[in-house]
C-alpha positions as CSV (number, residue, x, y, z in Angstrom):
1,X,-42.6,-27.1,20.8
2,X,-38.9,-27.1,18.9
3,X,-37.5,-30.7,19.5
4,X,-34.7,-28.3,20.4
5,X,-36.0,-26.3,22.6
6,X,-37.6,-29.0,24.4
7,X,-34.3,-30.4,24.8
8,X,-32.8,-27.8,26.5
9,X,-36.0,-27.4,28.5
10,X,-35.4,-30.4,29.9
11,X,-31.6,-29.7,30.6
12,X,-32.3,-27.4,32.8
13,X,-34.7,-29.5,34.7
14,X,-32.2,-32.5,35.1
15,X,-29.5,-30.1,36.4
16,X,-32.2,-28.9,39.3
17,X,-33.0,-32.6,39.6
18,X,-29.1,-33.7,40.2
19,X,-28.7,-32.1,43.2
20,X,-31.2,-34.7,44.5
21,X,-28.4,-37.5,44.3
22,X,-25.3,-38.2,45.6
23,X,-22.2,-38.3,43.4
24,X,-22.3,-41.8,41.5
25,X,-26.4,-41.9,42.3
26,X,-28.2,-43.6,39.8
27,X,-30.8,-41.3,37.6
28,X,-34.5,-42.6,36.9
29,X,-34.7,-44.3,33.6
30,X,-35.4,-43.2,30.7
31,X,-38.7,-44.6,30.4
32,X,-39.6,-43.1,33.8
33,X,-38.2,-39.4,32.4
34,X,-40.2,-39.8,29.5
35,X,-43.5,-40.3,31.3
36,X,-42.2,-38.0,34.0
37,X,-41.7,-35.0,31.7
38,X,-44.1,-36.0,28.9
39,X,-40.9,-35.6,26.6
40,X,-40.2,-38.2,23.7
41,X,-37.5,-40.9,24.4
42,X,-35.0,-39.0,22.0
43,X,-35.6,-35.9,23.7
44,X,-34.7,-37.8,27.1
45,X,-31.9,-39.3,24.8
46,X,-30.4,-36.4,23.8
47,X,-30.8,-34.3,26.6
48,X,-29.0,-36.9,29.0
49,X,-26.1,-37.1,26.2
50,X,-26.0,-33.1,26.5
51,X,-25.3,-33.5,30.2
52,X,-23.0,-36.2,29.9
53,X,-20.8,-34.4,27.3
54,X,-20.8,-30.8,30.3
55,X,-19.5,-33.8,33.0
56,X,-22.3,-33.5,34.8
57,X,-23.7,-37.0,33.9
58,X,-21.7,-40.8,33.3
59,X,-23.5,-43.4,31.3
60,X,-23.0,-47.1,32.1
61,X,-24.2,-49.2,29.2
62,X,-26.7,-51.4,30.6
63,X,-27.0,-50.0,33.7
64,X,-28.4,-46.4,33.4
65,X,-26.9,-42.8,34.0
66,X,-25.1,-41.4,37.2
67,X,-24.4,-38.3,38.8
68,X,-20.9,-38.0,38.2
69,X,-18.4,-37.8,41.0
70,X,-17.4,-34.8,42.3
71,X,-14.0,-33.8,40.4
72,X,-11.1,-32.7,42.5
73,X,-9.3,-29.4,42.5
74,X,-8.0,-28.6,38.9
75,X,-4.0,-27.0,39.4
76,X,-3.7,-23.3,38.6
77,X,-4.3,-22.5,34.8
78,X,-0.9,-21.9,33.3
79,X,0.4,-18.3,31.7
80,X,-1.1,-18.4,27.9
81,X,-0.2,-14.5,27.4
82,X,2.6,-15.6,25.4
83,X,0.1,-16.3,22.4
84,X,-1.1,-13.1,21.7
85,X,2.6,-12.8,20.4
86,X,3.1,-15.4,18.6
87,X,-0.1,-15.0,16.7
88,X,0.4,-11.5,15.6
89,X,3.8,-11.9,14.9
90,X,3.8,-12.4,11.3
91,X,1.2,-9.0,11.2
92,X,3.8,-6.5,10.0
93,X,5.1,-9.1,7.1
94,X,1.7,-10.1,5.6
95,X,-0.1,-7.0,3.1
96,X,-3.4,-8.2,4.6
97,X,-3.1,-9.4,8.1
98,X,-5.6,-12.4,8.5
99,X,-8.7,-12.4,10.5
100,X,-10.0,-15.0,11.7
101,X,-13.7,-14.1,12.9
102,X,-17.1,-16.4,12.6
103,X,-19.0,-14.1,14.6
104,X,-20.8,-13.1,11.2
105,X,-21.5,-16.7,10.9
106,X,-22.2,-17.8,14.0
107,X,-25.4,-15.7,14.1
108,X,-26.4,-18.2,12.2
109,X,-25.3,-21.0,13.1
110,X,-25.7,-20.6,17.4
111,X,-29.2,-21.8,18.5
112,X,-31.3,-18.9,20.5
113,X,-32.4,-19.3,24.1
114,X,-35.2,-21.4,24.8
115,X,-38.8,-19.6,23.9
116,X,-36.9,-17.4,21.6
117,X,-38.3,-17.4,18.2
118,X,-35.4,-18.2,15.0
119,X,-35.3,-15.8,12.7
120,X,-31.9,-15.8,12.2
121,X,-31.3,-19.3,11.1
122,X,-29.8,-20.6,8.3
123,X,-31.0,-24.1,7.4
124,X,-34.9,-25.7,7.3
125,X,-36.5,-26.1,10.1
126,X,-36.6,-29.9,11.2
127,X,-40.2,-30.3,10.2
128,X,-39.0,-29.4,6.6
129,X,-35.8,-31.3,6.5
130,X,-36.2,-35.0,4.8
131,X,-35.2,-37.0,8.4
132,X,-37.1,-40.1,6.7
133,X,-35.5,-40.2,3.3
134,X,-32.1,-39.7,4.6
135,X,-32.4,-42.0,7.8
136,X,-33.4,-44.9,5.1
137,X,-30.6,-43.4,2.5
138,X,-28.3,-43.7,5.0
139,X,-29.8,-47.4,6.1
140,X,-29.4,-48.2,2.2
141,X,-25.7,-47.3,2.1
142,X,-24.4,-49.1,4.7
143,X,-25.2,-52.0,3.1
144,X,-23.6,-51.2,-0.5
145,X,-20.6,-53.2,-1.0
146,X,-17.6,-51.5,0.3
147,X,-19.3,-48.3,1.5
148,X,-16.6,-47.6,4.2
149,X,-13.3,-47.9,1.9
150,X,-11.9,-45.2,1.0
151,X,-13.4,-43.1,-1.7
152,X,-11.4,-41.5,-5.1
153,X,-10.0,-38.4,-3.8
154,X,-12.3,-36.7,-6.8
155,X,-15.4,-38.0,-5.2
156,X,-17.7,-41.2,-6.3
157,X,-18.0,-41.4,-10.0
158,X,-21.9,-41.5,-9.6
159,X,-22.4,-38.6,-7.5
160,X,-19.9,-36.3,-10.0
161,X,-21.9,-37.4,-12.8
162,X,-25.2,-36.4,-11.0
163,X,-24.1,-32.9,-10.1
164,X,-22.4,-32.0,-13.6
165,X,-25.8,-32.8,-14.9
166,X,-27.4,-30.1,-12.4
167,X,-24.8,-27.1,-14.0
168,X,-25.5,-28.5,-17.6
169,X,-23.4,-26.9,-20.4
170,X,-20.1,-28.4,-20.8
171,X,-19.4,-29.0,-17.4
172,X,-19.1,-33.4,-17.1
173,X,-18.3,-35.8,-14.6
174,X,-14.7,-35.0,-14.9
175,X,-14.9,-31.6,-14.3
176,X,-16.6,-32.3,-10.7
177,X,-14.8,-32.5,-7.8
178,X,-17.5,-33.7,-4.1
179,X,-16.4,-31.6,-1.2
180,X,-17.7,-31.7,2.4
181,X,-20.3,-28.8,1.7
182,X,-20.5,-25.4,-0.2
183,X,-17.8,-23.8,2.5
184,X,-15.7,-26.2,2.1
185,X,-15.7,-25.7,-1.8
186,X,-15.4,-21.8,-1.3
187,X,-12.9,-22.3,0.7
188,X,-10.8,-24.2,-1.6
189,X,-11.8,-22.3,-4.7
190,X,-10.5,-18.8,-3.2
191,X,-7.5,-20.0,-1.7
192,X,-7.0,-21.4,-4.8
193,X,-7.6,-18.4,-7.4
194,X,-6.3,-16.3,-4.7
195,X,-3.3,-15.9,-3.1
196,X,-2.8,-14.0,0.5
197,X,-2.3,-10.4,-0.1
198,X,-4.7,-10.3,-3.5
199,X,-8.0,-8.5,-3.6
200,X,-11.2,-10.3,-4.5
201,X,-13.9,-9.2,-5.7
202,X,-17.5,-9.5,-3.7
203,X,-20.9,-8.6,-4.2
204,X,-22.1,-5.9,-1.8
205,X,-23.6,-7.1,0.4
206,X,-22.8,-10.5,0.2
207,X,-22.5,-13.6,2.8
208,X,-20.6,-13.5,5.9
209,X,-19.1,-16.9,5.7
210,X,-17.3,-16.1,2.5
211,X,-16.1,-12.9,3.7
212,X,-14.9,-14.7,6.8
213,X,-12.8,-17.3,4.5
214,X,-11.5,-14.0,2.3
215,X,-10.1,-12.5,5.5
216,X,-8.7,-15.5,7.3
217,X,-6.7,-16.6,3.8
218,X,-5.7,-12.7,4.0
219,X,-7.3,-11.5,1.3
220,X,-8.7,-8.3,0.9
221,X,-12.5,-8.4,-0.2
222,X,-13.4,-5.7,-2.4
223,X,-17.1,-4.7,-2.6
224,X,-19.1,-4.3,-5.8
225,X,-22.6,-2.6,-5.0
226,X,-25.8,-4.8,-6.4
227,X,-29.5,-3.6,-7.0
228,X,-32.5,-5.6,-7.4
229,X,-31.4,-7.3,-10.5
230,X,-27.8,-8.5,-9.3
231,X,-24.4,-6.9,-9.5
232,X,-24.3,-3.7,-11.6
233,X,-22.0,-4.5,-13.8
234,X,-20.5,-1.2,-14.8
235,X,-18.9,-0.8,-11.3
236,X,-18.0,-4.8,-11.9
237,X,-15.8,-3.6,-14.4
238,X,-14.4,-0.7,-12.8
239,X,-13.8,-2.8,-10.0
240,X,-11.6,-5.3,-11.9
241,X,-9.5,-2.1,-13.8
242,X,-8.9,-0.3,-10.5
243,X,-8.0,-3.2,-8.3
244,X,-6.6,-5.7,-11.1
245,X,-8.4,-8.6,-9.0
246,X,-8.2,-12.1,-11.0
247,X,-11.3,-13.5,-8.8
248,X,-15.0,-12.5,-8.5
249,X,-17.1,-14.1,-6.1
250,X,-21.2,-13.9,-6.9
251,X,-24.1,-15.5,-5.8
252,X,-26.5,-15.0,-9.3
253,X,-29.6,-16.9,-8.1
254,X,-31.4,-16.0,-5.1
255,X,-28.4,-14.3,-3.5
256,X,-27.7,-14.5,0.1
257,X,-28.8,-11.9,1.8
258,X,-31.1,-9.5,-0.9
259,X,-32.9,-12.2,-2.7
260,X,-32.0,-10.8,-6.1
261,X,-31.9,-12.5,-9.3
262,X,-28.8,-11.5,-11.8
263,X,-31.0,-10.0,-14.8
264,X,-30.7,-11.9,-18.4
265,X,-28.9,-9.0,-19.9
266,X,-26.4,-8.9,-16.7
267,X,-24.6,-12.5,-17.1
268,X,-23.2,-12.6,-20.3
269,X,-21.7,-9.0,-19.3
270,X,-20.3,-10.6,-16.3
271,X,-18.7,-13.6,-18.1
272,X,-17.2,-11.2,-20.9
273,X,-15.9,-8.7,-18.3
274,X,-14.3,-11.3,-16.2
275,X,-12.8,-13.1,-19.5
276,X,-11.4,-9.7,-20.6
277,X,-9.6,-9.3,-17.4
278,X,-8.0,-12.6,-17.1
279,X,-10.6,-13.3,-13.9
280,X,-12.6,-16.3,-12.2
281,X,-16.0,-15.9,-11.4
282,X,-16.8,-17.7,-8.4
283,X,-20.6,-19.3,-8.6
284,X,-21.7,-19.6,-5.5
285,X,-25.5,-21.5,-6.4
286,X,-26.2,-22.3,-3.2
287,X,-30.2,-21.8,-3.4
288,X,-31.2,-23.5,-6.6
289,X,-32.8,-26.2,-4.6
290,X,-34.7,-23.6,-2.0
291,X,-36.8,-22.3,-5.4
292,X,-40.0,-21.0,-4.1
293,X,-43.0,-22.9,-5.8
294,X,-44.5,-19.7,-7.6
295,X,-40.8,-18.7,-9.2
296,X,-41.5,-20.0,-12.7
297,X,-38.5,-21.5,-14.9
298,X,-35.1,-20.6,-13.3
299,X,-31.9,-19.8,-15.2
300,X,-29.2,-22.1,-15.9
301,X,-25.9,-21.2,-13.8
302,X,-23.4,-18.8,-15.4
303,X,-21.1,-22.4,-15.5
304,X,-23.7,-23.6,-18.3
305,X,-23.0,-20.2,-20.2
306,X,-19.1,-20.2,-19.9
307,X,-17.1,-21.5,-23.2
308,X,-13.8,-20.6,-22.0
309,X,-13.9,-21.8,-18.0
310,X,-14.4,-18.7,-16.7
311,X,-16.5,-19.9,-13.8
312,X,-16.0,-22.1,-10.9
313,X,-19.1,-23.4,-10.0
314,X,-20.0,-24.3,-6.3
315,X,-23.3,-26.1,-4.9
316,X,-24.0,-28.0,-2.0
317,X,-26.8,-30.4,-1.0
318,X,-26.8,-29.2,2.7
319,X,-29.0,-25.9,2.7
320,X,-32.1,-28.1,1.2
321,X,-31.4,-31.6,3.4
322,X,-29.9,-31.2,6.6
323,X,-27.2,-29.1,8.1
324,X,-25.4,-32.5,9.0
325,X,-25.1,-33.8,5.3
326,X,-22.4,-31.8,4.2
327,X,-21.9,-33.3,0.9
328,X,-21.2,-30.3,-1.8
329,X,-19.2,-30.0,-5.3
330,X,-16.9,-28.0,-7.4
331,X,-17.2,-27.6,-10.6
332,X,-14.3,-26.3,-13.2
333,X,-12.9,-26.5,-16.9
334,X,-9.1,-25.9,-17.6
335,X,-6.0,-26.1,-15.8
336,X,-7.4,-24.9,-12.4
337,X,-9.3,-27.7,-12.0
338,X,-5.8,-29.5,-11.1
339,X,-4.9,-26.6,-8.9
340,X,-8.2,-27.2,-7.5
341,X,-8.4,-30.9,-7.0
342,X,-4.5,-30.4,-4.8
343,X,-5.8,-28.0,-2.5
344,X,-9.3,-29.8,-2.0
345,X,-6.7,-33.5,-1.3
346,X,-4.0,-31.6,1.0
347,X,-7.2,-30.4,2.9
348,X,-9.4,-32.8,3.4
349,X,-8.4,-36.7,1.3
350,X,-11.4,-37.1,0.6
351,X,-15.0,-36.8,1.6
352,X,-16.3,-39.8,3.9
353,X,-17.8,-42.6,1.8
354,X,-20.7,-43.4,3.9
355,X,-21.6,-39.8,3.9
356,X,-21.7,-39.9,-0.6
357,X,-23.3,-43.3,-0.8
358,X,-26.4,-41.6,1.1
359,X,-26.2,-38.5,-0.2
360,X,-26.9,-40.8,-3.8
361,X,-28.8,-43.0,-2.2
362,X,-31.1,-39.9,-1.0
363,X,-31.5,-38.2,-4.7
364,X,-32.1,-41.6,-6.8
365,X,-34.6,-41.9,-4.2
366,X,-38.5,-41.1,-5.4
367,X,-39.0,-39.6,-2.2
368,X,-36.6,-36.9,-3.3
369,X,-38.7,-35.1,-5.5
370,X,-41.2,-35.0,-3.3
371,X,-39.1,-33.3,-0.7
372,X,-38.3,-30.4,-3.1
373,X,-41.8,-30.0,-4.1
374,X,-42.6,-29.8,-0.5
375,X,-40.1,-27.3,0.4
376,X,-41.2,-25.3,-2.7
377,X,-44.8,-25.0,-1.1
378,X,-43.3,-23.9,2.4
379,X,-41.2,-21.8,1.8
380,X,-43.8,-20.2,-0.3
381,X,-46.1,-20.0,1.9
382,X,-43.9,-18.7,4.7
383,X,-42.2,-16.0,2.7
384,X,-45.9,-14.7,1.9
385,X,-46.8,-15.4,5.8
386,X,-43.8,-13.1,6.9
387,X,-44.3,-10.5,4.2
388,X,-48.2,-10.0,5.0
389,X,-47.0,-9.7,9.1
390,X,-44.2,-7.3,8.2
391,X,-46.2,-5.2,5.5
392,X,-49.3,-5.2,8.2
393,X,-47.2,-4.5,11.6
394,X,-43.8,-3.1,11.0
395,X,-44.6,-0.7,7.6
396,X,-41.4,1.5,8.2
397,X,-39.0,-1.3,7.8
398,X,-37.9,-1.0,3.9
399,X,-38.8,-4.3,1.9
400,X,-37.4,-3.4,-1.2
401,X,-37.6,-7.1,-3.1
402,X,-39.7,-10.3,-2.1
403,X,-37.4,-13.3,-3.6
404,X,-38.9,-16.4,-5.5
405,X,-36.3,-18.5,-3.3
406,X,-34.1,-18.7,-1.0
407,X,-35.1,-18.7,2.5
408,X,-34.9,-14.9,4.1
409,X,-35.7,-11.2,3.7
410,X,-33.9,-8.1,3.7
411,X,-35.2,-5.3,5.2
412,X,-33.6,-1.6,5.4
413,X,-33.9,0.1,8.9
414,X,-34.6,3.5,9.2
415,X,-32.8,6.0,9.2
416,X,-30.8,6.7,12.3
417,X,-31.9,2.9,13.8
418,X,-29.1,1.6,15.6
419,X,-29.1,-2.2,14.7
420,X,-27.0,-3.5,17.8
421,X,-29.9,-1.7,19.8
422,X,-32.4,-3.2,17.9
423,X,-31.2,-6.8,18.2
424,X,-30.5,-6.3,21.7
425,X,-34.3,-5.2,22.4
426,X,-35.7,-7.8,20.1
427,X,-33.5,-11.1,21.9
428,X,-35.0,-9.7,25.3
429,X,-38.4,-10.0,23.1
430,X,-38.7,-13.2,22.2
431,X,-36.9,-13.1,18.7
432,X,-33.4,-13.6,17.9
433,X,-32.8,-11.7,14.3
434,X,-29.9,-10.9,12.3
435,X,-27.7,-7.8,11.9
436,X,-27.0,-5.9,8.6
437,X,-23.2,-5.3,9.0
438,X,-21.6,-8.6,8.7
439,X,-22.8,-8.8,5.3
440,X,-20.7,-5.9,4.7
441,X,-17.0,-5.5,4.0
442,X,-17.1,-1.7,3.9
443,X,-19.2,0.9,5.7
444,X,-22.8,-0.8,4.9
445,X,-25.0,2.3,3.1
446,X,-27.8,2.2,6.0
447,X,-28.7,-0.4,9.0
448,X,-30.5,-3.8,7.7
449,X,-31.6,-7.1,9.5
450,X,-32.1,-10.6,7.6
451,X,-34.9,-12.8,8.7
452,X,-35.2,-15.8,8.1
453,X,-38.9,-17.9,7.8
454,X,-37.3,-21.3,7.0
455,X,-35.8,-22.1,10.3
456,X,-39.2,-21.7,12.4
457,X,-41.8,-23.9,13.3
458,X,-44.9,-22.3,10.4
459,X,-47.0,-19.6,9.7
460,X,-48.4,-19.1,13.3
461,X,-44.6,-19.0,14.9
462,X,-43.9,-16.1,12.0
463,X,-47.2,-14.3,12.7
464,X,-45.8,-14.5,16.6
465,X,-42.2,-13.6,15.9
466,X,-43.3,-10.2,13.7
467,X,-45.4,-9.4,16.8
468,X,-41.8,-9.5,19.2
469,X,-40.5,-7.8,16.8
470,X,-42.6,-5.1,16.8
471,X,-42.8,-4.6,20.3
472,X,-38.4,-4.4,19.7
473,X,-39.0,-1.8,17.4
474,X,-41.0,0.1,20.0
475,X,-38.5,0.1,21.9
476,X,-35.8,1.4,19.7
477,X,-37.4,3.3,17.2
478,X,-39.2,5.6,19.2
């Protein structure tokens, strides 16, 4: 069973079990819960910290946990219909009214139900995550000498260094700049080539969360349609004549969500049509480190490529670690990097020091290496798992491309399929999926679904999930 779900298993048990005791009644120990529910003591742990954070629960250090006192009568809520005007009342003044809506990204980032199967996740699943490594990284860097001052603004000069030699090229230490995570580095590199009102250029389809940070900036993303070897460049350079954008964003390895690989004879075209219209190209490498173990050599990033700092280069060590260590980079040549570097201090000072001396304690550490080669195998062997259960159970979903990384498929529906039906039907099966359109900032050409086979449990959790999902598709496509 998920850790997680067997956390919120147990929830639901200890809320039944409350209304046993009186308000301020002490709860059995944790020793007793554990034996009592055959749960491990950070399940227990965690579940009794869940119901302390909803009220239900008070702790008492040395003492044990409570059922909390009854609360009195909260006073009337008080009229908050004056916001709706006060929000939107700058929409008639702005060219591209902002948006602020994560429901794209929330798909991915919400945990499903209990017993519901995740293919709609977005990191590894625990099993596949390093907890060891990083637990002893982060016992490591507590002890380095001053590992809770504060930190350069730019980021540890050890950790720049290691990341500028993961782009390669000219990029160097100097050129690096540590953010808290890959959306935190979009983020600042489109608000910074970008100003509200200006279109941007995205790949079609592309990633929710950037499209999300395009639209809340008030930006207008503009899409540019990709095929199984990247963006087609032709329409890239349309794109940039009929719009006169200054920013392309671009995922060139592995992209998020068709798996697709920009071809050889693609990047230098991208580089020199971006050059010749005065644009940035956004590199968005966020999968390099989720490379599947039968991919064979991968390319450099386009940053390696670019003589005249073209490219602003963005990775992250979050998708391959944890969710929780959001430790990421920027990486750019020229006078944006100063432009760059403001908007990253006026955000956020600086990223926590505890968080980069583990993050460098984590990937000096021999046990680092392994961990990729581990997740190499995997994820392998789950993208084959899921591809043989799809190919053998759900034929008339479209698989147009099996990646050599990343962490996901994308299939086409057929035609007619109504994906909000087909979600629906497969959550009431057992499987929590994710829809097509957010990855879309125009009307998407057909419906689609992403699944993901990093976030599950293995091979016989996939073989399971496909089989929900089936019975969904029953249910919709006939």
């Amino acid at each position: 069973m998920h850790e997680r779900s067997s956390v919120a298993e147990l929830v639901i048990q200890l809320k039944q079990e409350l209304n046993r005791y009186s308000p301020g009644g002490k709860l059995p120990s944790s020793r007793a819960l554990v034996e009592r529910y055959r749960v491990s003591p950070v399940t227990v742990s965690r579940a009794v910290a869940q119901l302390t954070a909803e009220g239900l629960v008070v702790t008492r250090p040395g003492a044990g946990a409570f059922r909390a006192e009854r609360r009195s009568d909260a006073p009337a809520p008080g009229d908050t219909s004056w916001q709706e005007v006060a929000l939107s009342a700058d929409a008639s003044a702005d060219p591209v009214p902002r948006t602020v809506d994560a429901s794209g990204v929330l798909v991915t980032l919400a945990a499903p139900p209990p017993g519901v199967i995740e293919f709609n996740g977005g990191y590894l699943h625990p099993a596949l995550q390093p907890e060891r490594a990083m637990a002893a990284a982060l016992a490591r860097a507590g002890r380095r000498p001053g590992a809770w001052g504060r930190p350069p603004s730019e980021g540890l000069p050890e950790l720049r260094e290691w990341f500028a030699r993961g782009v390669g090229g000219a990029v160097g230490a100097a050129d690096v700049l540590v953010t808290a995570g890959g959306q935190s580095a979009l983020t600042t590199a489109l608000r910074a080539l970008a100003p509200p009102g200006a279109p941007a250029l995205v790949e079609s389809p592309t990633y929710p969360g950037m499209l999300a940070i395009a639209r809340a900036a008030g930006v207008r993303p503009v899409p540019v349609p990709m095929d199984a070897q990247g963006v087609r460049t032709e329409l890239l350079a349309a794109a940039f004549r009929a719009t006169g954008a200054r920013v392309f964003v671009c995922q060139p390895l592995f992209q998020n969500p068709t798996g697709a690989v920009l071809a050889p004879e693609r990047r230098a075209e991208v580089l020199r049509i971006a050059c010749e219209a005065g644009a940035f190209v956004i590199e968005d490498d966020f999968a390099r480190r989720l490379v599947h173990e039968d991919s064979g050599p991968l390319p450099d990033p386009l940053a390696a490529d670019d003589r005249d700092g073209v490219v602003v280069h963005v990775s992250s060590l979050t998708k391959v670690a944890s969710p929780s260590l959001r430790v990421g980079m920027l990486a750019a040549r020229g006078p944006v990097l100063e432009r760059l570097r403001a908007i990253h201090v006026v955000d956020n000072f600086f990223v926590p020091r505890p968080l980069q001396e583990t993050a460098l304690e984590l990937v000096g550490a021999p046990a680092w290496r392994r961990h990729l080669r581990t997740v190499a195998a995997e994820l392998k062997g789950r993208r084959d798992a899921m591809t043989a259960a799809l190919r053998l159970r759900l034929p008339e979903l479209s698989l147009p491309y099996i990646p050599a990384g990343g962490y996901h498929l994308w299939l086409r529906l057929p035609g007619g399929t109504s994906e909000t039906a087909l979600l629906a039907a497969a959550l009431r099966a057992g499987v929590a999926v994710a829809p097509g359109r957010p990855y879309f900032c125009a009307e998407p050409p057909a419906g689609y679904v992403r699944l993901s086979f990093a976030g599950v449990a293995g091979a016989a959790e996939i073989a399971e999930g496909v089989r929900r999902l089936r019975a969904a598709c029953d249910e919709t496509l006939g």
